[in-house]
C-alpha positions in Angstrom: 120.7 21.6 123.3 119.8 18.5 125.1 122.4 15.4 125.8 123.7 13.5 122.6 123.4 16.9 120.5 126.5 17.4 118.6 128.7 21.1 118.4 131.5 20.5 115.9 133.2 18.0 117.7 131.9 18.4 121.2 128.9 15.6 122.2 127.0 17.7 125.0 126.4 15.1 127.9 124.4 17.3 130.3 123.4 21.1 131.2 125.3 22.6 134.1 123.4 25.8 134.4 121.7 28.9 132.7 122.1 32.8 133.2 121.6 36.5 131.9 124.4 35.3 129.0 123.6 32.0 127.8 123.8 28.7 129.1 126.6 26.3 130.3 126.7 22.5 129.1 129.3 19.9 130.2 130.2 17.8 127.1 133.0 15.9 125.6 135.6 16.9 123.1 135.4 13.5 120.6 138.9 14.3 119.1 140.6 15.0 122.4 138.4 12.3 124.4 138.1 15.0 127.4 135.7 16.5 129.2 134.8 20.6 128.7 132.1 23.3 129.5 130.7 24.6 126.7 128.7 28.2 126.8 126.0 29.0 124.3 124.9 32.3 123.8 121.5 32.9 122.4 121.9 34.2 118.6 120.3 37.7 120.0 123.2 38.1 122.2 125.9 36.8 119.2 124.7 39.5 117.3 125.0 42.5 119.8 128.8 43.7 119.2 129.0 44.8 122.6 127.7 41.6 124.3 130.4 39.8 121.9 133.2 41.7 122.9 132.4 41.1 126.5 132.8 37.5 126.1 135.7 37.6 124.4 137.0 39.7 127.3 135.7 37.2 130.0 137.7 34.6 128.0 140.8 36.3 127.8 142.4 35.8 131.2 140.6 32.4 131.4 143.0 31.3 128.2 145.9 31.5 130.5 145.7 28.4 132.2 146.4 28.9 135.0 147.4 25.2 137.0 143.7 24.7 138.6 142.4 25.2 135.4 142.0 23.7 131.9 142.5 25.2 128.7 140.2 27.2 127.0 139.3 25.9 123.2 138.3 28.2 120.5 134.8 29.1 120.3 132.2 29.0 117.4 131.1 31.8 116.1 
């Protein structure tokens, strides 16, 4: 993904970083006119069950929102 690609209705503006579990872009929500992270997981790692269920389970308590923190959106899958 490179700045100007297009994720549903996310515009990615730049990359923020890269690791074991995909990467992390900052982009913009076009419907919501607000700034998000977005993290991609390669397709290898979307397919692996286990690898999918421990994202879901790093997401979970980050859905809280707690004050110092934004929401989290749903992902696409």
């Amino acid at each position: 993904m490179r700045p100007g690609d297009r994720l549903g209705p996310y515009e990615v503006l730049a990359k923020l970083g890269e690791g074991g579990m995909g990467k992390v872009f900052k982009a913009r929500n076009t419907r919501l006119g607000r700034t998000v992270a977005i993290k991609v997981h390669p397709a290898e790692l979307s397919a692996d069950p286990e690898r999918r269920t421990r994202f879901e389970r790093e997401a979970s308590p980050l859905a809280s929102e707690p004050p110092h923190r934004g929401p989290i959106s749903p992902a696409a899958t």
